[in-house]
Each structure stands twice: as structure tokens, then as C-alpha cells.
C-alpha positions as CSV (number, residue, x, y, z in Angstrom):
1,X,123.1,21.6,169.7
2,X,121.2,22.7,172.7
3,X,123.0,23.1,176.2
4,X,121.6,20.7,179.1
5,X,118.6,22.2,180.9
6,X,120.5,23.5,184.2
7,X,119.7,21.7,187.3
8,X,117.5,23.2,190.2
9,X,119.2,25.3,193.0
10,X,119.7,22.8,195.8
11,X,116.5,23.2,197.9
12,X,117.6,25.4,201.4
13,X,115.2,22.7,203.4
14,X,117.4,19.8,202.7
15,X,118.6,20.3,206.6
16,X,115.6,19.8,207.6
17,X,114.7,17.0,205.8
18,X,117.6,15.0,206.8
19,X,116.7,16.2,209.9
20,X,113.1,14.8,209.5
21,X,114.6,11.8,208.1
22,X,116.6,11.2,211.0
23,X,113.6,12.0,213.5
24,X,112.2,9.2,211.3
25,X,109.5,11.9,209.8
26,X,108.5,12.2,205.8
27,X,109.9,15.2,204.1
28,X,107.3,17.4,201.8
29,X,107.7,16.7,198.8
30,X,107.7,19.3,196.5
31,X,106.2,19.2,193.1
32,X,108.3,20.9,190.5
33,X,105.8,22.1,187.2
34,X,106.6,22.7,183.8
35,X,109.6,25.1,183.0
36,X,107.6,28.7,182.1
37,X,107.5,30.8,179.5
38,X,110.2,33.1,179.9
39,X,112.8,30.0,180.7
40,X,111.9,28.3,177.5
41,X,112.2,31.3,175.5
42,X,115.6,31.8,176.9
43,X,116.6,28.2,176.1
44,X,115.5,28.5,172.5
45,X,117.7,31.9,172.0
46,X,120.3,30.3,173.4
47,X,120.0,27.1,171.0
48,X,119.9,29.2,168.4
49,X,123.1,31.1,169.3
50,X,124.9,28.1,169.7
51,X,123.8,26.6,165.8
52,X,125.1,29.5,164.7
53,X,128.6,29.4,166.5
54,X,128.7,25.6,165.6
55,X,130.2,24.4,162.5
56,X,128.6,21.6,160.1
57,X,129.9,18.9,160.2
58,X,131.3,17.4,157.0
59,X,132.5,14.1,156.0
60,X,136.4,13.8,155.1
61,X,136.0,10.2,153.5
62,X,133.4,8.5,151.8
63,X,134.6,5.1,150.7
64,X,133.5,4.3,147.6
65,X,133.9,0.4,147.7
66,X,131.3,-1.6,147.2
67,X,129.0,-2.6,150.5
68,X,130.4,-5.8,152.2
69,X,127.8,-8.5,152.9
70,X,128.5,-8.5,156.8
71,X,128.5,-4.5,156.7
72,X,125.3,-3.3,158.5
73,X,123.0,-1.1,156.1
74,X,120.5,1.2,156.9
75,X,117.6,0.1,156.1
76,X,114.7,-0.6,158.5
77,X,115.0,-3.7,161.1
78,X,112.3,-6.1,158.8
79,X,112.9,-5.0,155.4
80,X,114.5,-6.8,152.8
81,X,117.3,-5.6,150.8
82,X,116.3,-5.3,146.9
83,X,118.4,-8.5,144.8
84,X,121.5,-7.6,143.0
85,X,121.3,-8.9,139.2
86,X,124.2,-10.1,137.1
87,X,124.2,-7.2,135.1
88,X,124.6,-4.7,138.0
89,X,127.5,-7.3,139.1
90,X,129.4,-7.0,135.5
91,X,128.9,-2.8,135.6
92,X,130.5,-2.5,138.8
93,X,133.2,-4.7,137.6
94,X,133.8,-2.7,134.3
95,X,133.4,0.4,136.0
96,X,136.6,-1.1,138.5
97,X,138.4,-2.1,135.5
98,X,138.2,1.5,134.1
99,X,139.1,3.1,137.1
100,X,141.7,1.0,137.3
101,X,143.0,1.5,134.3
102,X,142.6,5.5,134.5
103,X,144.6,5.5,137.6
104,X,147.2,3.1,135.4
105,X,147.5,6.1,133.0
106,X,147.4,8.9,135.5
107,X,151.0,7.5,137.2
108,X,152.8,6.5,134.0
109,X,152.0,9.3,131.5
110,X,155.9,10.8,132.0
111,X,157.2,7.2,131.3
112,X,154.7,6.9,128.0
113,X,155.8,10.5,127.0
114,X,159.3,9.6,127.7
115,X,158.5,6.3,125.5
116,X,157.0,7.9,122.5
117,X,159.7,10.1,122.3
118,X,162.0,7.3,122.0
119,X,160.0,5.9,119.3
120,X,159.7,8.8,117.1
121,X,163.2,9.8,117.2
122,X,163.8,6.4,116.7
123,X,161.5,6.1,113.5
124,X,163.0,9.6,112.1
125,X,166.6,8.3,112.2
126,X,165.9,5.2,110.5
127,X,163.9,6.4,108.2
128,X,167.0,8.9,107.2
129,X,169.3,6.5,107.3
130,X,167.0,4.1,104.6
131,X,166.5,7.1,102.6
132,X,169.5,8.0,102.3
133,X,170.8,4.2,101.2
134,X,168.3,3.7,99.0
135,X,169.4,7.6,96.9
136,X,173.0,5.9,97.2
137,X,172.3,3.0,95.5
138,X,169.8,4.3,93.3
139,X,170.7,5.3,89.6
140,X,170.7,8.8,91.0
141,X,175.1,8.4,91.7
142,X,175.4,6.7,89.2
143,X,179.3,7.0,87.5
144,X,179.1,9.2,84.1
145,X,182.6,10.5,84.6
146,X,185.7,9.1,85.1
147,X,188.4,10.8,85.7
148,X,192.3,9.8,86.4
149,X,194.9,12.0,87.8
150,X,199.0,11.2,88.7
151,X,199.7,10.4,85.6
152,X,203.0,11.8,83.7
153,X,204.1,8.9,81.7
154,X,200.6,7.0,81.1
155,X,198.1,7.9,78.7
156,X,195.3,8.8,81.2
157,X,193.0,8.3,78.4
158,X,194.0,4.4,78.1
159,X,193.3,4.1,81.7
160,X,189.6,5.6,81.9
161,X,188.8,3.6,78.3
162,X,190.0,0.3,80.3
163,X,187.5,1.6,83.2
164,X,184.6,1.9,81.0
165,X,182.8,-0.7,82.3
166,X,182.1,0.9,85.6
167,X,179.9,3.6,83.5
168,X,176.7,3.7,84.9
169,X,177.0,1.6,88.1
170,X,176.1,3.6,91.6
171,X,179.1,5.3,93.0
172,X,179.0,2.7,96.0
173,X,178.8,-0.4,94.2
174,X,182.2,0.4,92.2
175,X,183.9,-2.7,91.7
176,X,187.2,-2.7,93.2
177,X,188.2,-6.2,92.0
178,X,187.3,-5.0,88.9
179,X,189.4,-1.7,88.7
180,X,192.3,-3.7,89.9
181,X,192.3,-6.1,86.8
182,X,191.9,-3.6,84.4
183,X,194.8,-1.2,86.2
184,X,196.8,-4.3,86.3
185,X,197.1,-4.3,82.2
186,X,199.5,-0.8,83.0
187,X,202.6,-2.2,84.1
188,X,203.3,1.7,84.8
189,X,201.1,1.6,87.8
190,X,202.6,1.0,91.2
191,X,199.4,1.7,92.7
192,X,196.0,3.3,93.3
193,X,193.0,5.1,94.9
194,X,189.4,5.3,94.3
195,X,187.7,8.4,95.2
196,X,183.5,8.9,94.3
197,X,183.4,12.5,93.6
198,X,178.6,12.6,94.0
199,X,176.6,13.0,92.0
200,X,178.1,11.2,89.2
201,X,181.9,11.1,88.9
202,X,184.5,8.7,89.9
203,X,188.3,10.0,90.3
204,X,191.2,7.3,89.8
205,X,194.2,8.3,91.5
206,X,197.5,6.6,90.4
207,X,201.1,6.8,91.6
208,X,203.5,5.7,88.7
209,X,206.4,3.6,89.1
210,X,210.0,5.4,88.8
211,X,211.7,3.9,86.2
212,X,216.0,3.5,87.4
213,X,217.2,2.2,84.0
214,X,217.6,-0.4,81.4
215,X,219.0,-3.4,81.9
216,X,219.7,-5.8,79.4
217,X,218.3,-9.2,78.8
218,X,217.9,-11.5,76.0
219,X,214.8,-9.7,74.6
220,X,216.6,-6.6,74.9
221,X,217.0,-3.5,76.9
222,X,214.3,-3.9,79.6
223,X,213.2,-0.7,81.8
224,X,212.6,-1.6,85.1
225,X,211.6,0.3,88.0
226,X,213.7,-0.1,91.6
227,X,212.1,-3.4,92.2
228,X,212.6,-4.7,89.2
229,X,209.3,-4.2,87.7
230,X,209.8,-4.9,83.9
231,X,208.1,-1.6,82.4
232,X,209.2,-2.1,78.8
233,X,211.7,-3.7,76.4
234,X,213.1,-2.4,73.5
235,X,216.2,-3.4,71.3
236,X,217.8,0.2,72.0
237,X,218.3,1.8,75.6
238,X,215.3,3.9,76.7
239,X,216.1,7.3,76.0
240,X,216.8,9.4,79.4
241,X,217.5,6.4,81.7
242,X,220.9,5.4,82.6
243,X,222.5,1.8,81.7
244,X,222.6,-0.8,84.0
245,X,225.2,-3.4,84.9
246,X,224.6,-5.3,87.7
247,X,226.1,-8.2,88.8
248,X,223.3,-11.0,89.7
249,X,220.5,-9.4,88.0
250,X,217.1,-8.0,89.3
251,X,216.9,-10.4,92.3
252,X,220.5,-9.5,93.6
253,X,221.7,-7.4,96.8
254,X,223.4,-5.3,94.2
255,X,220.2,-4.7,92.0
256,X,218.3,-3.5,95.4
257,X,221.5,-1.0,96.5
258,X,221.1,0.2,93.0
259,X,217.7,1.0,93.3
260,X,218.3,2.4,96.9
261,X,221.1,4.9,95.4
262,X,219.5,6.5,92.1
263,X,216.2,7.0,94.3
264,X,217.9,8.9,96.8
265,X,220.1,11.4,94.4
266,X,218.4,15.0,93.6
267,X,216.7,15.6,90.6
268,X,219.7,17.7,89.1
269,X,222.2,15.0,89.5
270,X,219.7,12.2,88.7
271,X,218.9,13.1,85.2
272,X,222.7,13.3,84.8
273,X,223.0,9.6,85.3
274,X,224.2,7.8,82.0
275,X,225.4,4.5,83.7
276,X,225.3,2.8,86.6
277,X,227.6,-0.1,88.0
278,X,227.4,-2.8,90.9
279,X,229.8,-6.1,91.3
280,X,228.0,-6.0,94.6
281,X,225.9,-4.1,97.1
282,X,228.9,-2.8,98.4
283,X,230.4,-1.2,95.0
284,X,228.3,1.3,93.8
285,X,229.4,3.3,91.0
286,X,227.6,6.0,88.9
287,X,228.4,7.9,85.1
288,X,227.2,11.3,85.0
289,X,227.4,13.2,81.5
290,X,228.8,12.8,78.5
291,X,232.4,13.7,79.7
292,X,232.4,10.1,82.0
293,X,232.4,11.7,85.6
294,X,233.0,8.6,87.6
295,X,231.2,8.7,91.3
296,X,232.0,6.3,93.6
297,X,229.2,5.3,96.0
298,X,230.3,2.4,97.8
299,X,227.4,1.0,99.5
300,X,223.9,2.2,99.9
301,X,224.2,3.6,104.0
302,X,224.2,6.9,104.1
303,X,222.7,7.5,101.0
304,X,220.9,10.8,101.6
305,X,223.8,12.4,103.5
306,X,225.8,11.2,100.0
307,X,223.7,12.9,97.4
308,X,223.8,16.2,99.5
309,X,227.5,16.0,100.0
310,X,227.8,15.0,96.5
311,X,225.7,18.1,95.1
312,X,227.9,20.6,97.4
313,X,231.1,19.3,95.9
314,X,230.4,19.1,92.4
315,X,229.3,23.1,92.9
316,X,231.9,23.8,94.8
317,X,234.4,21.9,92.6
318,X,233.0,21.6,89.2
319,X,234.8,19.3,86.1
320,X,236.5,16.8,88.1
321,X,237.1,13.5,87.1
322,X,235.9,11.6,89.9
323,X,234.5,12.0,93.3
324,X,234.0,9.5,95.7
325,X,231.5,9.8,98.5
326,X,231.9,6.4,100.0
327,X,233.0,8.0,102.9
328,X,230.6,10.7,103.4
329,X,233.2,13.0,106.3
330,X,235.6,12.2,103.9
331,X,235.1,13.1,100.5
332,X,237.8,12.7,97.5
333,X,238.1,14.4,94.4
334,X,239.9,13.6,91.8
């Protein structure tokens, strides 16, 4: 960038051509020649100096969008610009559209990371959980053991031959519907629980039904359980059960006070039971031993608290005839 050439020192005989001018006289005019030498090698340093402190001058934008047709161009004043063909026209298009769609990738590659983590967890878990039904159901756990457990007075091996049928199925197609029919067939059985035991075993778990005594009918001497569950009959008295005389049979207040009472006594006193008597739910009365020891019970309230006063006073007072615990603060012995 060159500096401006510097203008002439004003000329010392401008007085006195205004005063000329006003005396109505021409100034000389003075004829100024081409700069010399010296000046122009000055001038030329001093460009030089100043390219050097200048910087260039770069552009900071260059738009790279395609040339509007009312844009002014460069090209001469006369000369035709060259014709634009379709397939420059589809290029520039395609080469937009894949731009476009780089830009498109460029700002949503943290939301197609995000998604593709998704999707593989996703994938992973399902595929688990599909393997893992199809091993369950597979002939892999399949039942080749059964076993049952509970059991004191049932044959456990009568139950697992009833259950044969479920031999081979997968342990999580057992079926239930199936187990309770065949269980059924045990009048024992009060009731039951399945429990699949992988690779290959299924465990029956039974809870027995405690028998109270005999009671007899016109088949016999039926056992029957506290509700009256018929368990067996046989001509003679079961053999460790007590006797029972009840007044209204198995569906009667009494039956159910009887039931109430033997449950609750302690083992010790229950297997010395030999006979038990109701006229109603409100006269309760048990046999224990061979000697007749009457107990008088009353009703079934209180129960519990009876049997444990009953087991202190029969230690503390041992061969009595009779004790009666109807009035559990007030016990009489006889």
C-alpha cells in the first residue's frame, strides 16, 4: 500500500499573486517537472516498508452456495457465461443431499449411540429370557424323581406310584389338576405342595389329617379326623384312638367342640384318651387310662389354658378320680 505522494510546500509568492490578481495582473505560472530520482527512490523504500508492516488480507467466509442468477459474476462485460447441463444440475443436488445428510449424522451420533445401546441390551435380555424358556420346557427338566415327604401314617410309596404319570413331563408343565386327583384317592391327605427340585426331581409335600377317634356308624367303627373326614371303617375300634359318643353326629356343635378339645391337649395327655363324651358343645367329657379318670371339660373356650392347667394338676396330684377344668381359675379334684 503506497502512502499518497505529499503535496508541494505552499509556494511563498502566493501574496503576490493575489496581489497581482487583485491589481488585475497574471501570475507566473510555474511549471512543476517530473518528481527526481532521489524522491522516487525514497517513495519506493518506503512502499516497501509499509508491505512488510501490512498484513494480508484473508477471507473469513466463503459461501459455498451455489451462484444466484441475479448475483453479478466476474467475467468480462461481453462474454457469455458457459451453459449449465442437467447433469451438473443433478451433481450439485446429490452432493447437497450428502452434505445434508453428513451434517444429519454429525448432530445425532450421541442419540444413535444412545439408541443402539438400547437395542442391544434389549436383544441380549430377550434372547436370555427365550433361552432360558425354551431349557425349561425342554426335555432337559424333565421329572425322573419323585419324591414325597410328611408322611407318618401313608405309605409314601402308594402316593409316588399314583404320581407316575407325571414321569417324564418338564418340571414346569406338572399338572396340578392332575396331582390333585390322584392325591384325592388318600383320604389321609388334608393337603399339599408341589415343589420342582431342577434338573429332574419333583418333591410332594403332604400334611396328614389328625385322626380324633372312632365313631360308630352302621358300617362300623369309622375314624374320622376333627372335621369329620371319614379315614377308615373297621368292625373293631382303631387301635390308639379314643371312642366317640357324640350326641348329633359329625355335623353337630358337639362333634366340632370335640374336635376343638382333643386338638388342643398335649401329646402326653392325648395318647391317654380312651373315650370321649359330648350331649352338647357345652359338656365335654374325656376317659384317660385304663383306671377311668373322668375329666370334665365343659365347653371348648379356654381350651389351651385347660390342657395346661390340666397337665399341672394331674403332676401335682396324680391318681385322682376326676378333675374338672371347666372352670379354668377354679379347678376341682376329686
Amino acid at each position: 500500500m503506497r502512502r499518497p505522494t505529499p503535496l508541494p510546500a505552499p509556494d511563498q509568492a502566493a501574496p503576490d499573486r493575489e496581489s497581482a490578481q487583485d491589481r488585475g495582473v497574471e501570475p507566473p505560472v510555474r511549471h512543476v517537472g517530473p518528481p527526481r530520482r532521489a524522491d522516487a527512490a525514497v517513495e519506493e523504500k518506503v512502499a516497501e516498508r509499509d508491505d512488510q508492516l501490512t498484513a494480508p488480507l484473508t477471507p473469513l467466509w466463503v459461501s459455498s452456495s451455489p451462484r444466484r442468477l441475479d448475483e453479478p459474476t466476474d467475467s468480462p462485460i461481453g462474454e457469455e457465461a458457459a451453459p449449465v447441463g442437467v447433469r451438473e444440475v443433478w451433481a450439485a443436488a446429490r452432493a447437497r443431499r450428502r452434505a445434508l445428510r453428513a451434517e444429519v449424522r454429525r448432530f445425532t451420533a450421541r442419540q444413535r449411540r444412545r439408541r443402539m445401546t438400547w437395542i442391544v441390551a434389549g436383544s441380549a435380555l430377550l434372547l436370555l429370557v427365550l433361552g432360558t424358556l425354551g431349557v425349561a420346557y425342554s426335555p432337559l427338566f424333565a421329572v425322573q424323581q419323585i419324591t414325597v415327604v410328611g408322611t407318618s401314617t401313608l405309605d409314601p410309596a402308594s402316593v409316588e406310584t399314583a404320581l407316575e404319570g407325571q414321569l417324564g413331563t418338564p418340571l414346569p408343565l406338572v399338572d396340578s389338576s392332575a396331582v390333585k386327583a390322584a392325591l384325592v384317592k388318600f383320604p389321609l391327605v388334608e393337603s399339599y405342595a408341589l415343589e420342582a427340585r431342577p434338573p429332574h426331581e419333583l418333591v410332594v409335600r403332604i400334611v396328614e389329617r389328625t385322626p380324633i377317634g372312632s365313631i360308630q356308624t352302621a358300617a362300623g367303627f369309622t375314624l374320622v379326623d376333627a372335621a369329620g373326614v371319614a379315614l377308615s371303617t373297621a368292625p373293631q375300634p382303631a387301635a390308639g384312638h379314643p371312642v366317640l359318643t357324640v350326641t348329633g353326629g359329625l355335623s353337630s356343635p358337639a362333634f366340632a367342640a370335640v374336635g376343638t378339645v382333643f386338638r388342643a391337649l398335649p401329646d402326653d395327655i392325648r395318647a391317654q384318651v380312651t373315650a370321649i363324651s359330648a350331649t352338647s358343645a357345652n359338656d365335654v367329657t374325656l376317659t384317660l387310662g385304663s383306671g377311668g379318670t373322668a375329666v370334665v371339660w365343659g365347653n371348648a373356650d379356654d381350651s389351651a389354658l385347660k390342657a395346661k392347667n390340666l397337665a399341672a394338676i394331674m403332676a401335682a396330684r396324680p391318681g385322682a378320680r376326676s378333675y374338672d377344668v371347666s372352670s379354668p381359675s377354679a379347678i376341682v379334684v376329686r
